[in-house]
KOLVO-613780 format. One record per residue: residue in three letters; chain; x, y, z of N, C-alpha, C, O in turn. Coordinates in steps of 0.2 Angstrom, whole numbers. Layout:
# residues N
<rec resn="ALA" chain="A" n_c1="X" n_c2="Y" n_c3="Z" ca_c1="X" ca_c2="Y" ca_c3="Z" c_c1="X" c_c2="Y" c_c3="Z" o_c1="X" o_c2="Y" o_c3="Z"/>
...
//
This chain:
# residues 128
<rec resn="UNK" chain="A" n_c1="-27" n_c2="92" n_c3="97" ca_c1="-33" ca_c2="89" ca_c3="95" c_c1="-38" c_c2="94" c_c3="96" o_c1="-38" o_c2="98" o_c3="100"/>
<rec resn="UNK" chain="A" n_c1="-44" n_c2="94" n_c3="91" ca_c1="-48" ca_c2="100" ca_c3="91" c_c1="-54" c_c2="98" c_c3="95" o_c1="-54" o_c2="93" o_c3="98"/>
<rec resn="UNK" chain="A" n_c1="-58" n_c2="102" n_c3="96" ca_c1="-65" ca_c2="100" ca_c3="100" c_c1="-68" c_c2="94" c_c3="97" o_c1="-67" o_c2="89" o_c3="101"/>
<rec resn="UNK" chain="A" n_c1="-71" n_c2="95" n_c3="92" ca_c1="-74" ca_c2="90" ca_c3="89" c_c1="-70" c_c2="81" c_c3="89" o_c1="-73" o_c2="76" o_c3="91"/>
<rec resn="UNK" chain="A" n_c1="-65" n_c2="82" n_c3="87" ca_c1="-61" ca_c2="77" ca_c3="91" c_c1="-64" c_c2="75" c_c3="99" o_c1="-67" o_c2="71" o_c3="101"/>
<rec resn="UNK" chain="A" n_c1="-62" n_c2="81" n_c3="103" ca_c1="-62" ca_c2="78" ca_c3="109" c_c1="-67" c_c2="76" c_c3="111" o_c1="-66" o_c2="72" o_c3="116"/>
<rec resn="UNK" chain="A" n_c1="-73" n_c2="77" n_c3="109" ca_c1="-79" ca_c2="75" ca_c3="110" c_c1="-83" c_c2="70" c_c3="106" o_c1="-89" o_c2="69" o_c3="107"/>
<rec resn="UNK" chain="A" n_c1="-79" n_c2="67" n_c3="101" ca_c1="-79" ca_c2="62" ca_c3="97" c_c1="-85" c_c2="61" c_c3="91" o_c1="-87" o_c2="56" o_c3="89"/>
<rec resn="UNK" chain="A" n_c1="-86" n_c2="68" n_c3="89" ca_c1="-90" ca_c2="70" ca_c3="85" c_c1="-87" c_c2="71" c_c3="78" o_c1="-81" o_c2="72" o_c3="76"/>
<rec resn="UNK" chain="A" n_c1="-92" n_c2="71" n_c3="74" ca_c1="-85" ca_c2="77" ca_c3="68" c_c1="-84" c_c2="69" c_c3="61" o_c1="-87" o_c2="64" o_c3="61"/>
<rec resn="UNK" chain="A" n_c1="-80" n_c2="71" n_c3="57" ca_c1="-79" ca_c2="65" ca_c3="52" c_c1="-73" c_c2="64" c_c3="56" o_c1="-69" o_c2="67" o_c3="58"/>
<rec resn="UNK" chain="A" n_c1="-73" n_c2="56" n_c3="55" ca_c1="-64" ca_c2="52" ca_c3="56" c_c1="-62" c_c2="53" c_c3="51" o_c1="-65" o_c2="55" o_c3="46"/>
<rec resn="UNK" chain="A" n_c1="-55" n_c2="52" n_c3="53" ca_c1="-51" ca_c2="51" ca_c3="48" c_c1="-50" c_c2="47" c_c3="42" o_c1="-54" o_c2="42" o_c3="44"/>
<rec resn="UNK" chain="A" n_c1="-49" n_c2="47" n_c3="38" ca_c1="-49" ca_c2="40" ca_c3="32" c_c1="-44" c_c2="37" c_c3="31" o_c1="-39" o_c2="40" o_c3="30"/>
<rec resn="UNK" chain="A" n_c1="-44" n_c2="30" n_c3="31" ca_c1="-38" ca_c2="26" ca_c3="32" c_c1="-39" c_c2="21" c_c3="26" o_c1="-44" o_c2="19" o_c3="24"/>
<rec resn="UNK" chain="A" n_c1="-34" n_c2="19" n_c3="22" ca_c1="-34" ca_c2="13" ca_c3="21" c_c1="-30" c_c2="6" c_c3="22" o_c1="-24" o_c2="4" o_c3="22"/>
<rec resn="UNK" chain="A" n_c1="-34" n_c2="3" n_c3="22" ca_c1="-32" ca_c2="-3" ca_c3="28" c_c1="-32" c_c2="-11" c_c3="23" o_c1="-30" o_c2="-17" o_c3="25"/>
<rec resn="UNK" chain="A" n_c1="-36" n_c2="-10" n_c3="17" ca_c1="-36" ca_c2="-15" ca_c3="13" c_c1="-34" c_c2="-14" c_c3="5" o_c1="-36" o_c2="-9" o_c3="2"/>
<rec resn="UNK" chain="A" n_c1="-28" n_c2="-20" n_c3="2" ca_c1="-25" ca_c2="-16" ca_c3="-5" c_c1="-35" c_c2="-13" c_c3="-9" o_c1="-35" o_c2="-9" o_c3="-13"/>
<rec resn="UNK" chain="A" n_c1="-41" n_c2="-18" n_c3="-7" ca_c1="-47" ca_c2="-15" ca_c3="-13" c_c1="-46" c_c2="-7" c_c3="-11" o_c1="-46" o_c2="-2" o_c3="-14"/>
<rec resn="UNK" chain="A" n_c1="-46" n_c2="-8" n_c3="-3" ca_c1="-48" ca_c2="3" ca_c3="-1" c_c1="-44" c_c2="7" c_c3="-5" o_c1="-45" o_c2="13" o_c3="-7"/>
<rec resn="UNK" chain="A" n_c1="-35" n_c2="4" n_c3="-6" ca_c1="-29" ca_c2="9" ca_c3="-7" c_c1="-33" c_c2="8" c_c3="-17" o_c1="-33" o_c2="14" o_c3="-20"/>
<rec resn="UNK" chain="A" n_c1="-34" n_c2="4" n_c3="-19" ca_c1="-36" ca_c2="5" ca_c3="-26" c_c1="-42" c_c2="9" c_c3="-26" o_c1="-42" o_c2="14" o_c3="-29"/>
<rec resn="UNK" chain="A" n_c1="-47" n_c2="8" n_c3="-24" ca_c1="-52" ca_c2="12" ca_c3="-23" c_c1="-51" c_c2="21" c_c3="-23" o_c1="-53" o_c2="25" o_c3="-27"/>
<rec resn="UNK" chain="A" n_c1="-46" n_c2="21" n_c3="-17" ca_c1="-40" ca_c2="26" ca_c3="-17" c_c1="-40" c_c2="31" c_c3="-24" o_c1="-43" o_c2="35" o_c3="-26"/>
<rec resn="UNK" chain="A" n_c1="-37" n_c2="27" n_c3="-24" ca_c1="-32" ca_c2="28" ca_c3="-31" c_c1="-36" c_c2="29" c_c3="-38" o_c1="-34" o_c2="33" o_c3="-42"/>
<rec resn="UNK" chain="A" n_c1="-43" n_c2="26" n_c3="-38" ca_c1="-47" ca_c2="27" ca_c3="-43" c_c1="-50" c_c2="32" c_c3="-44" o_c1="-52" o_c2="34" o_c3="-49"/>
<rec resn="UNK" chain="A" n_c1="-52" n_c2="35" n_c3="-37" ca_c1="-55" ca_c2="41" ca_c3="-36" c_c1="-51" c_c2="47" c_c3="-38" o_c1="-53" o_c2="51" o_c3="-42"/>
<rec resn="UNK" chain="A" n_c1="-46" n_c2="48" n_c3="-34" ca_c1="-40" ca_c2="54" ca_c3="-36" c_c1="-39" c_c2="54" c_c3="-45" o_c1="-40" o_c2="58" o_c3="-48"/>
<rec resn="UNK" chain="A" n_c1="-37" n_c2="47" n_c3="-46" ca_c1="-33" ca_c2="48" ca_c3="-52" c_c1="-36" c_c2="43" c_c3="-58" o_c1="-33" o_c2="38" o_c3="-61"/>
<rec resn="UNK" chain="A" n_c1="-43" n_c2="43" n_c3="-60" ca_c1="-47" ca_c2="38" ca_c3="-65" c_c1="-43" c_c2="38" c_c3="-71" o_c1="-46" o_c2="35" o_c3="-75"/>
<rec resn="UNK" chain="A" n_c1="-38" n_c2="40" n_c3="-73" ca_c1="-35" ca_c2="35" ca_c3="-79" c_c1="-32" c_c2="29" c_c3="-76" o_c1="-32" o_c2="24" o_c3="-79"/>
<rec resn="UNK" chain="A" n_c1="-30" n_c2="30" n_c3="-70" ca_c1="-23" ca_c2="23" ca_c3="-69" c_c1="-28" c_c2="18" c_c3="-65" o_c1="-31" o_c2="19" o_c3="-60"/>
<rec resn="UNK" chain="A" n_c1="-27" n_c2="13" n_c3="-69" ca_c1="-29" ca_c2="8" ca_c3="-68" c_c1="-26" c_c2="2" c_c3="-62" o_c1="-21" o_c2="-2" o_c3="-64"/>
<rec resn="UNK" chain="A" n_c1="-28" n_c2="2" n_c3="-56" ca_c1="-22" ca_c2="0" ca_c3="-50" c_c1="-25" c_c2="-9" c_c3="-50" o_c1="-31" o_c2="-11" o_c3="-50"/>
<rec resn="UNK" chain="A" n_c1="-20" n_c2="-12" n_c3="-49" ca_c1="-23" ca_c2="-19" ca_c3="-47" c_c1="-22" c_c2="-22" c_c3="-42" o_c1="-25" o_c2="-27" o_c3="-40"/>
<rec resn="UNK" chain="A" n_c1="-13" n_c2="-18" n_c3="-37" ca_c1="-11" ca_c2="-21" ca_c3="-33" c_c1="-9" c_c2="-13" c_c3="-27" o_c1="-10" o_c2="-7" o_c3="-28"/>
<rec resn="UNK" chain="A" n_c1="-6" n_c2="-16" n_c3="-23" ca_c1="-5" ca_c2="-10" ca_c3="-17" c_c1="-2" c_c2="-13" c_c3="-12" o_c1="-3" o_c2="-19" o_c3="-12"/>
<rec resn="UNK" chain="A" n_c1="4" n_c2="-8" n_c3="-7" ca_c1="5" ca_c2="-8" ca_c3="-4" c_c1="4" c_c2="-4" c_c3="1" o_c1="8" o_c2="2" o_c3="0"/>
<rec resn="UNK" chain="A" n_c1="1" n_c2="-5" n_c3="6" ca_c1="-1" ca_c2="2" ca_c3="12" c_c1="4" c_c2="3" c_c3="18" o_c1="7" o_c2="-2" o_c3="20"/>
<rec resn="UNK" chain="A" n_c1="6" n_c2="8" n_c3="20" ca_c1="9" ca_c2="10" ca_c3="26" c_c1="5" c_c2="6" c_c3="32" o_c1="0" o_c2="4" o_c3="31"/>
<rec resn="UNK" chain="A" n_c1="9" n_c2="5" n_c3="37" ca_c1="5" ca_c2="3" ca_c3="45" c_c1="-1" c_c2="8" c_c3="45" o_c1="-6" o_c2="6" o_c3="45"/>
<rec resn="UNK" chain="A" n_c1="-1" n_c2="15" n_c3="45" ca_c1="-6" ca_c2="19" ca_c3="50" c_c1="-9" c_c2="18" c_c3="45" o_c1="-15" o_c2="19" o_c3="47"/>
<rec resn="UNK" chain="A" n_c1="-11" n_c2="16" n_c3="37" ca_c1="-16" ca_c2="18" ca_c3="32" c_c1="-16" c_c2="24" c_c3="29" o_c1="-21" o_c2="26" o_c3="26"/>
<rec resn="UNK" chain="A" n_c1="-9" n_c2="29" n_c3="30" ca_c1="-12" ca_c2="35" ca_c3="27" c_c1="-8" c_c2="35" c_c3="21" o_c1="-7" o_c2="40" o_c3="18"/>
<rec resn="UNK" chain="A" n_c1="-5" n_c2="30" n_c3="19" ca_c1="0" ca_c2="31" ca_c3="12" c_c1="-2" c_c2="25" c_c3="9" o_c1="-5" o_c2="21" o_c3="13"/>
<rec resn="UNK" chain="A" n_c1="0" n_c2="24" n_c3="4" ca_c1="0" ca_c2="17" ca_c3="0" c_c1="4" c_c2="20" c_c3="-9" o_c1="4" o_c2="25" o_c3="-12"/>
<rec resn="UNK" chain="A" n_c1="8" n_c2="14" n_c3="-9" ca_c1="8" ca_c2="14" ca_c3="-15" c_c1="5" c_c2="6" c_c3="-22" o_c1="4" o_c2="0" o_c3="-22"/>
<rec resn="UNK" chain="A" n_c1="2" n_c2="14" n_c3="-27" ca_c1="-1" ca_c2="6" ca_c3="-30" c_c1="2" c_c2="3" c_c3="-39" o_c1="7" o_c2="6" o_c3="-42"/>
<rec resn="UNK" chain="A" n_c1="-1" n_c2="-1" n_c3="-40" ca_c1="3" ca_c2="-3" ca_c3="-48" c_c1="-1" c_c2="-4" c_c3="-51" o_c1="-6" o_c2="-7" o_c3="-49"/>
<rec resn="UNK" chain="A" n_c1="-2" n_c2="-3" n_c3="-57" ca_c1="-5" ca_c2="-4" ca_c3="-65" c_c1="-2" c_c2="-10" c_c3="-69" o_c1="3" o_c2="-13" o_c3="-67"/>
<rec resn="UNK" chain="A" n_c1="-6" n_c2="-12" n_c3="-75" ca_c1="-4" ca_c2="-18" ca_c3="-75" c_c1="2" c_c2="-17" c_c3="-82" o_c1="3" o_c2="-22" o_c3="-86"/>
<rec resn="UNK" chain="A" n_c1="5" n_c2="-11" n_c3="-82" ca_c1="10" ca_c2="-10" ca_c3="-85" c_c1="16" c_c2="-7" c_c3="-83" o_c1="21" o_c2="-5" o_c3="-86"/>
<rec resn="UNK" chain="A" n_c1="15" n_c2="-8" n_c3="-75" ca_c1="22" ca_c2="-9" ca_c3="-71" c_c1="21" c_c2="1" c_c3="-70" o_c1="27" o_c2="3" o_c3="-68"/>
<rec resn="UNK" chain="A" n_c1="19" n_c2="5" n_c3="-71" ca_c1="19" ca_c2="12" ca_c3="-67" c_c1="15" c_c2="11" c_c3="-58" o_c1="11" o_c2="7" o_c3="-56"/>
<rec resn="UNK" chain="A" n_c1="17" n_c2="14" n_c3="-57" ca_c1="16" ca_c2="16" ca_c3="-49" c_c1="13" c_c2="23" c_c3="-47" o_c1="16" o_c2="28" o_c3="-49"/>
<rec resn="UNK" chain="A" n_c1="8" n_c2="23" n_c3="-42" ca_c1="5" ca_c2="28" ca_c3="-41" c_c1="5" c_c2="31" c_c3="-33" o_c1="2" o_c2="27" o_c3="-29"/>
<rec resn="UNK" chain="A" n_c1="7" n_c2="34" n_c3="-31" ca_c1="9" ca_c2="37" ca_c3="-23" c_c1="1" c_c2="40" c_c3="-22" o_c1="-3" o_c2="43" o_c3="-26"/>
<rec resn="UNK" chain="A" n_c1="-2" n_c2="36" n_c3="-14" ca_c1="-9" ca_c2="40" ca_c3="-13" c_c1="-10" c_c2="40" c_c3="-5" o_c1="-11" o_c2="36" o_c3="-1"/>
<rec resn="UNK" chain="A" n_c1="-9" n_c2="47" n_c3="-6" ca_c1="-9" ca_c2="50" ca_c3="0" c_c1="-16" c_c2="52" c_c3="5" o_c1="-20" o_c2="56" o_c3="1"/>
<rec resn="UNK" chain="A" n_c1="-19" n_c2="51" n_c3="11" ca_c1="-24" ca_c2="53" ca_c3="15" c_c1="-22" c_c2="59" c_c3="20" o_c1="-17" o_c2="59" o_c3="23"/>
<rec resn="UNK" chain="A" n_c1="-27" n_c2="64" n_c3="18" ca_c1="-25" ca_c2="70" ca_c3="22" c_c1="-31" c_c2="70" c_c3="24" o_c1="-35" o_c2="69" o_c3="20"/>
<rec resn="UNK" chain="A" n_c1="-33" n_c2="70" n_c3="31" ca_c1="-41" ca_c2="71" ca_c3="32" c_c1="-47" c_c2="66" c_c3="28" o_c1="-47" o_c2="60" o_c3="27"/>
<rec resn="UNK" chain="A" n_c1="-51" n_c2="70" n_c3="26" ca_c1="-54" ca_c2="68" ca_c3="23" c_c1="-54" c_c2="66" c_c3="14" o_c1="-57" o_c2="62" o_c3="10"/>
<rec resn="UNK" chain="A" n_c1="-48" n_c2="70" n_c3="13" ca_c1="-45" ca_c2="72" ca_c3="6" c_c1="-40" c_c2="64" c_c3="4" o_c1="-37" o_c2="61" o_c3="8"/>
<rec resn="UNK" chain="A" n_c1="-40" n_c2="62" n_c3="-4" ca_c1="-36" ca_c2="58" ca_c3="-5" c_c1="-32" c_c2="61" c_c3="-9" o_c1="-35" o_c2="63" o_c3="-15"/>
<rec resn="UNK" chain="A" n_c1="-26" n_c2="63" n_c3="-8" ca_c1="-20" ca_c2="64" ca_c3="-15" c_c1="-20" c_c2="58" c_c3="-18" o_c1="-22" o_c2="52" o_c3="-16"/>
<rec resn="UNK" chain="A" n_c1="-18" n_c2="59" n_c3="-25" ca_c1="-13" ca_c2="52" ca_c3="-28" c_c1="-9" c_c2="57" c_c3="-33" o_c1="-11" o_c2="62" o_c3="-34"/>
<rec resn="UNK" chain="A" n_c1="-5" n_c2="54" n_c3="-37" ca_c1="-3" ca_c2="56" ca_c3="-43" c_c1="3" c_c2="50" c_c3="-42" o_c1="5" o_c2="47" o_c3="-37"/>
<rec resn="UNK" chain="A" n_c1="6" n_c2="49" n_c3="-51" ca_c1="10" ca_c2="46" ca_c3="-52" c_c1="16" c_c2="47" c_c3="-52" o_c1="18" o_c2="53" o_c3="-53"/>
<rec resn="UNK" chain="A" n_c1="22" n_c2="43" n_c3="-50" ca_c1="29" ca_c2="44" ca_c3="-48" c_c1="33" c_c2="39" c_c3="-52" o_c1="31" o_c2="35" o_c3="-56"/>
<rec resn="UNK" chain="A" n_c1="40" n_c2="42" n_c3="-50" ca_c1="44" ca_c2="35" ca_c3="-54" c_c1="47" c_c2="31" c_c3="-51" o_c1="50" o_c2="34" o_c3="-46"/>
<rec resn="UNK" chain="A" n_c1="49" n_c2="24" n_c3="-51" ca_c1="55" ca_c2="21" ca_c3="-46" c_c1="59" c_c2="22" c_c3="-44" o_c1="62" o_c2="19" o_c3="-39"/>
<rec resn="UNK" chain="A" n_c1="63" n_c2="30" n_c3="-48" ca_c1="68" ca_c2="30" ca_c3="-43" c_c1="67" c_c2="36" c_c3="-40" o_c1="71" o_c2="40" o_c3="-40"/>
<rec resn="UNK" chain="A" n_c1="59" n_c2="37" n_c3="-36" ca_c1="57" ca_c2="41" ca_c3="-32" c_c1="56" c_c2="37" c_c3="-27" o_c1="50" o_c2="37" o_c3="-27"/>
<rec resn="UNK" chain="A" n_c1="58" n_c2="34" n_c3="-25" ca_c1="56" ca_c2="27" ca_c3="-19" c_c1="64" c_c2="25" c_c3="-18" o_c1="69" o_c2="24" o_c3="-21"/>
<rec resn="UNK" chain="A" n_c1="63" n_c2="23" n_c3="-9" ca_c1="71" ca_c2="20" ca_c3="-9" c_c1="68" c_c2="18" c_c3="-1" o_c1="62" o_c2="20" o_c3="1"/>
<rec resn="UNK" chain="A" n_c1="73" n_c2="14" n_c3="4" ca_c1="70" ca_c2="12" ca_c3="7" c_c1="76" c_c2="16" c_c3="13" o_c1="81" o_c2="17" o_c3="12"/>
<rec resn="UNK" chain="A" n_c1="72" n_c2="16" n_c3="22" ca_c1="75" ca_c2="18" ca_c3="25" c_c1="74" c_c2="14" c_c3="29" o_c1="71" o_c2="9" o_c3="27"/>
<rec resn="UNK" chain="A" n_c1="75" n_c2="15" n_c3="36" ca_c1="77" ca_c2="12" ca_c3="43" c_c1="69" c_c2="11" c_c3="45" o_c1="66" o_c2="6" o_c3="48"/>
<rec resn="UNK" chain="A" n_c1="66" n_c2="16" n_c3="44" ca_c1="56" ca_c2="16" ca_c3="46" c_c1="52" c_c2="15" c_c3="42" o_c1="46" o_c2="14" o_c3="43"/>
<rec resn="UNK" chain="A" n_c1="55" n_c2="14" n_c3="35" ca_c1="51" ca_c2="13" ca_c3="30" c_c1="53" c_c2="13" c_c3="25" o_c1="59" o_c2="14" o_c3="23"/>
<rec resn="UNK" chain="A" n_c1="46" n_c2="13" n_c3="17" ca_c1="48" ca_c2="17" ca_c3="12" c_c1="47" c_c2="23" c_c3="12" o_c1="43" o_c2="25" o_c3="16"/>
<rec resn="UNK" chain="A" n_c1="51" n_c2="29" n_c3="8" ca_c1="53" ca_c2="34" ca_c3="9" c_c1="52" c_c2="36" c_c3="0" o_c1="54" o_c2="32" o_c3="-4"/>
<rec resn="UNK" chain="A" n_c1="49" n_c2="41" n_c3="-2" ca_c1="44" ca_c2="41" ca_c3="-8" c_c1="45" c_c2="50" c_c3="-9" o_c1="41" o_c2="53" o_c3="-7"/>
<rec resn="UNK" chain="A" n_c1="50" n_c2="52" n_c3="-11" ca_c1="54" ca_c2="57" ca_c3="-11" c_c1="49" c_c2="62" c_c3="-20" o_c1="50" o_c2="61" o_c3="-26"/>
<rec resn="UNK" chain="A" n_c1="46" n_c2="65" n_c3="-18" ca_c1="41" ca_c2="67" ca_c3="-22" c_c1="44" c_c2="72" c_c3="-25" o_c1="47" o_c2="70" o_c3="-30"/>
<rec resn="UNK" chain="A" n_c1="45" n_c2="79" n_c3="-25" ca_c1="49" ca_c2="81" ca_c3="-27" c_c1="42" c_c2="89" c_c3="-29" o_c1="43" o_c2="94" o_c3="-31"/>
<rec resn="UNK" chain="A" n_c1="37" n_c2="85" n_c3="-26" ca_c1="29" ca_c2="91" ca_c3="-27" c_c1="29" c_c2="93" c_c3="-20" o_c1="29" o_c2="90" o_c3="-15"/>
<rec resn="UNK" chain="A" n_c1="29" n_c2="98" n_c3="-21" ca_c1="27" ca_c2="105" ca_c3="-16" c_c1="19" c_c2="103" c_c3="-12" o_c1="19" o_c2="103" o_c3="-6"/>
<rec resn="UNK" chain="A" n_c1="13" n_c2="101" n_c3="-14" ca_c1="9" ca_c2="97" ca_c3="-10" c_c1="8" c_c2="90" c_c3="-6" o_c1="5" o_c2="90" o_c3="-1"/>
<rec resn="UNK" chain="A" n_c1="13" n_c2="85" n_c3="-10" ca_c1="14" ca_c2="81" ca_c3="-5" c_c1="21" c_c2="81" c_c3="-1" o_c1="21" o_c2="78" o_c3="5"/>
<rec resn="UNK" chain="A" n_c1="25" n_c2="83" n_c3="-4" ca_c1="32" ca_c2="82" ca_c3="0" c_c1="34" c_c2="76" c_c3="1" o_c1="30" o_c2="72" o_c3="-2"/>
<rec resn="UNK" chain="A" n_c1="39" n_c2="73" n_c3="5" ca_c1="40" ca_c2="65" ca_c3="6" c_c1="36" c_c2="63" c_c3="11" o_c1="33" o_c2="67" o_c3="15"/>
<rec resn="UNK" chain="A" n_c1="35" n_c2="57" n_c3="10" ca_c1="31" ca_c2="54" ca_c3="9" c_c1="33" c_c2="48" c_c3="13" o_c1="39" o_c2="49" o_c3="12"/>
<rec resn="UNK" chain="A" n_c1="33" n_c2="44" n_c3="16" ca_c1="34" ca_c2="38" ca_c3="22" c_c1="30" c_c2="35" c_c3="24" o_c1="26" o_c2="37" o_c3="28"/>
<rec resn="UNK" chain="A" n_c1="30" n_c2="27" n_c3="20" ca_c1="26" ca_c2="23" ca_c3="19" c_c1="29" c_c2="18" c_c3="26" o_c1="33" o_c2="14" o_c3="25"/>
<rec resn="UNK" chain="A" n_c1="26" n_c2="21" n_c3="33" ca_c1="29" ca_c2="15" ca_c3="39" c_c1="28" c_c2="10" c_c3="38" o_c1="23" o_c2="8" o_c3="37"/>
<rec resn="UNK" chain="A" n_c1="34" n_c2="6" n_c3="40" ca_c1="33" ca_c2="-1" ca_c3="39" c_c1="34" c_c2="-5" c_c3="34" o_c1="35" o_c2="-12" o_c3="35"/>
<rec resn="UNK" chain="A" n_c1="34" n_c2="-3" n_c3="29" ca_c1="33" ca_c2="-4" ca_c3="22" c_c1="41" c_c2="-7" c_c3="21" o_c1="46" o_c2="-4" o_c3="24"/>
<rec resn="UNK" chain="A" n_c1="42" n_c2="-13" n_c3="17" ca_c1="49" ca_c2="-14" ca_c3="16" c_c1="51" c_c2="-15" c_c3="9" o_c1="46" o_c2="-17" o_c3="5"/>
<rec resn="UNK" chain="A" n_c1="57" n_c2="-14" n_c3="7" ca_c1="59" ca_c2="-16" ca_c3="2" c_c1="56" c_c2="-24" c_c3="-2" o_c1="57" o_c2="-26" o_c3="-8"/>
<rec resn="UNK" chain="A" n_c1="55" n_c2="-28" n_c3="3" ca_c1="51" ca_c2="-36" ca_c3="-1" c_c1="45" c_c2="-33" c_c3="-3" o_c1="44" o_c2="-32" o_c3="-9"/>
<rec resn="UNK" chain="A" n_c1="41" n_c2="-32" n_c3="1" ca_c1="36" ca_c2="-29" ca_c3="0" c_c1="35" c_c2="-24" c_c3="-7" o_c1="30" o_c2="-25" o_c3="-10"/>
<rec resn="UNK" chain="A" n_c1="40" n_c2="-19" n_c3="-9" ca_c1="39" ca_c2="-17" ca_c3="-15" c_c1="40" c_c2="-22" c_c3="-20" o_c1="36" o_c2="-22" o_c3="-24"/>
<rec resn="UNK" chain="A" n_c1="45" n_c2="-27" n_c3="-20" ca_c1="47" ca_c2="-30" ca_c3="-25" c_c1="42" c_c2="-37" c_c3="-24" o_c1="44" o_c2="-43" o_c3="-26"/>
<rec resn="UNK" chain="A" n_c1="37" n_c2="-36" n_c3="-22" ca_c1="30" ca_c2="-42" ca_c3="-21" c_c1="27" c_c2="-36" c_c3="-24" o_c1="27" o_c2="-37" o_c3="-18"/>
<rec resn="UNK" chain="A" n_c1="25" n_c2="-33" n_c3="-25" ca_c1="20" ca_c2="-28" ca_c3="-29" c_c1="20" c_c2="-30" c_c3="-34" o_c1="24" o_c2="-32" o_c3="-38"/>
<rec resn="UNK" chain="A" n_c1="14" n_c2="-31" n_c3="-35" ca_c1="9" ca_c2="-34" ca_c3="-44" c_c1="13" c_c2="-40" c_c3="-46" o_c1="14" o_c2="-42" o_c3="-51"/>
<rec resn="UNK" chain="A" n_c1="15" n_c2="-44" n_c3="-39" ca_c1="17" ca_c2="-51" ca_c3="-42" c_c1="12" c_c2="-55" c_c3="-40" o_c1="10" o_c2="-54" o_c3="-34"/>
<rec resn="UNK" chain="A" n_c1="7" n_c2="-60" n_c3="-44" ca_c1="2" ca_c2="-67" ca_c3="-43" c_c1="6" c_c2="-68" c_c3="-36" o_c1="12" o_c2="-66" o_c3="-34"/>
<rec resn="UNK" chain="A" n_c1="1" n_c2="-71" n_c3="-31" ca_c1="1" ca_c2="-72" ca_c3="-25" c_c1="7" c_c2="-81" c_c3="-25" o_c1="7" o_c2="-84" o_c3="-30"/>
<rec resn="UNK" chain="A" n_c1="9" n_c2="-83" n_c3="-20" ca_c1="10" ca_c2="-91" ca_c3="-20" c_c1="6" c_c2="-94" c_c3="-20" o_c1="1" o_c2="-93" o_c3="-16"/>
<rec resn="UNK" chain="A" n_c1="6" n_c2="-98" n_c3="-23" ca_c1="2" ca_c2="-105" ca_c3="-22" c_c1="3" c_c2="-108" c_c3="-15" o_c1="8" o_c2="-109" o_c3="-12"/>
<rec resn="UNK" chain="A" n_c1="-5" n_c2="-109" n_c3="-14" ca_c1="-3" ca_c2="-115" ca_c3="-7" c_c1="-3" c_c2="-118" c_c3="-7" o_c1="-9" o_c2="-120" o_c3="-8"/>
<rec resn="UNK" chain="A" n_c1="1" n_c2="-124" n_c3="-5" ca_c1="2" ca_c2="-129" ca_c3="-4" c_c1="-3" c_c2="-134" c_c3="1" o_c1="-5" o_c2="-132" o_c3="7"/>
<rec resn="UNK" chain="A" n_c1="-5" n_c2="-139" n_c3="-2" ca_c1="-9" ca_c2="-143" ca_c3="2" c_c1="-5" c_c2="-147" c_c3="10" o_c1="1" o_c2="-144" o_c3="9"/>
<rec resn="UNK" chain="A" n_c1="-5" n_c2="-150" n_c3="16" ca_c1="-5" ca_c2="-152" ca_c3="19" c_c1="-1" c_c2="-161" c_c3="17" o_c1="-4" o_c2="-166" o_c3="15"/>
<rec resn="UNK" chain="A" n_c1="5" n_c2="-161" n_c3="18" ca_c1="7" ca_c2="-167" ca_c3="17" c_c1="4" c_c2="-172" c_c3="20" o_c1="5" o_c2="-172" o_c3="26"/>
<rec resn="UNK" chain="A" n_c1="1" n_c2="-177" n_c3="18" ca_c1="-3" ca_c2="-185" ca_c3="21" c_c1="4" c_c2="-191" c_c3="21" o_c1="9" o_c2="-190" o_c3="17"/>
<rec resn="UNK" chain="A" n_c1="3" n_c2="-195" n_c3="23" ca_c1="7" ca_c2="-200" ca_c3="25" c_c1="1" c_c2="-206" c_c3="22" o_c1="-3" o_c2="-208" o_c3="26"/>
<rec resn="UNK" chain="A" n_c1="3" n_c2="-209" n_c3="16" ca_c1="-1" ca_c2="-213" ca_c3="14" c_c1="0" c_c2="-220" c_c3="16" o_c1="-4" o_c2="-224" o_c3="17"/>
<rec resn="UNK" chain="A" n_c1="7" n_c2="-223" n_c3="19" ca_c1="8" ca_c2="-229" ca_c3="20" c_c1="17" c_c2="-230" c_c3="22" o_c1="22" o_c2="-226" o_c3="20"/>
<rec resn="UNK" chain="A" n_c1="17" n_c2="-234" n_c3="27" ca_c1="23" ca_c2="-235" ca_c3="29" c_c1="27" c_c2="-242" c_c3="24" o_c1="24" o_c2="-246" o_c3="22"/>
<rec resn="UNK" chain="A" n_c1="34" n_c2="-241" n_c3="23" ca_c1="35" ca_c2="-246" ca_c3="21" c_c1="39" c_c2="-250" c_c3="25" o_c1="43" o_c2="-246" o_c3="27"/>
<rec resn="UNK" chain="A" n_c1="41" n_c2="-257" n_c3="28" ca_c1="43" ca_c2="-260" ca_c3="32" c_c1="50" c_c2="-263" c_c3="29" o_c1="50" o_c2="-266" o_c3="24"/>
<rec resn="UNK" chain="A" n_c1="57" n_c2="-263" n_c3="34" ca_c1="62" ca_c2="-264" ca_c3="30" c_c1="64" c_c2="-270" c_c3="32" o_c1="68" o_c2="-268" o_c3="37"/>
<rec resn="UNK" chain="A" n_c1="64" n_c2="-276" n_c3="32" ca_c1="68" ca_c2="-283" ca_c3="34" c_c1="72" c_c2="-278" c_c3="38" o_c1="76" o_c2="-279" o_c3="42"/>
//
């Protein structure tokens, strides 16, 4: 931990902690890709997001710095801590999205569920 840390001064860290921040992310790094969904790691330093042509974009938080660049699906697989995002780039290296599971990738840029309303009991019926 350096000085400025210990003394609680200095810039934080950056996190993202909501799918708008990981898109926001992502638009900044990388403005052609068009992200509309995400999924974030537990700590907020990774996230993966989707375009609405099904490409996916790895966006990584290093300090104050966002990486992002584009990946393919079968650079993603899942392990025992998480997703695991096997990059194959000399700047990011793998990548370990905690937390993160295999539903959750395959809920990626799906319409949310419908909610369902509260069943009411309108009337009893009485049986001889």
């Amino acid at each position: 931990m350096g000085l400025a840390a210990w003394l609680g001064v200095g810039r934080k860290r950056r996190m993202m902690r909501s799918v708008d921040e990981a898109i926001a992310a992502v638009a900044d790094a990388l403005p052609r890709f068009s992200a509309f969904d995400a999924v974030i790691a537990e700590d907020g330093r990774a996230a993966l997001t989707i375009d609405a042509t099904g490409e996916i974009a790895l966006v990584v938080v290093r300090g104050k710095r966002v990486l992002a660049r584009p990946i393919d699906w079968a650079m993603v697989r899942q392990t025992r801590e998480g997703i695991l995002v096997e990059t194959g780039d000399r700047r990011f290296g793998d990548v370990l999205l905690a937390g993160v599971s295999a539903i959750d990738i395959r809920r990626l840029g799906m319409p949310p569920l419908p909610q369902r309303e509260p069943a009411t009991i309108v009337g009893v019926l009485e049986t001889a």
